[in-house]
C-alpha positions as a printed Julia matrix, in Angstrom:
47×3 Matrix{Float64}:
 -36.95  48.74  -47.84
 -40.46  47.01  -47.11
 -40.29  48.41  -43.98
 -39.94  51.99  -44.69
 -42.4   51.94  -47.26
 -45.03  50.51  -44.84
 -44.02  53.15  -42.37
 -43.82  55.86  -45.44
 -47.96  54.53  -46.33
 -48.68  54.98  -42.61
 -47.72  58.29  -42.46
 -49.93  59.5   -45.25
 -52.52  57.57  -44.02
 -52.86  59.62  -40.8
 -52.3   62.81  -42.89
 -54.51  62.47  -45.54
 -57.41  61.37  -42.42
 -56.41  64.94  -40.39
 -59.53  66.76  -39.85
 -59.39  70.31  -41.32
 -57.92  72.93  -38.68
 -60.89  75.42  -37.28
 -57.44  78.36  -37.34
 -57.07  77.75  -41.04
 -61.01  77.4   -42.08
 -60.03  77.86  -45.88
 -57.03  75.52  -46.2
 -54.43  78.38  -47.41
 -52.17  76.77  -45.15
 -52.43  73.82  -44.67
 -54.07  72.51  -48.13
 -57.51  71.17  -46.23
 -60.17  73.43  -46.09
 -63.56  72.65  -44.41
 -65.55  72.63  -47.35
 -63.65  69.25  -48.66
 -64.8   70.7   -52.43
 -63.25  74.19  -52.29
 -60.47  74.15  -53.65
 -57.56  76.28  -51.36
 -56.41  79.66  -52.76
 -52.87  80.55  -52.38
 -52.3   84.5   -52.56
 -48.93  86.85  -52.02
 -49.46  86.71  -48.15
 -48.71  82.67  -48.03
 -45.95  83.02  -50.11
């Protein structure tokens, strides 16, 4: 169980580190904008 947990920490780790993607500048998709403070809108299109 150790184990997995380490490997589960790892994991979000590298994703929370991901640079924000220059195709998705405002984070709709993916949740990181560039501007780390704006916060991503979601509207009927993403849905």
């Amino acid at each position: 169980m150790e184990q997995k947990n380490e490997a589960i920490k790892h994991a979000v780790e590298r994703i929370l580190a991901m640079r924000p993607s220059k195709t998705d500048p405002y984070g709709s998709y993916t949740g990181r904008p560039v501007d780390p403070k704006e916060k991503p809108v979601q509207d009927a299109d993403d849905l």
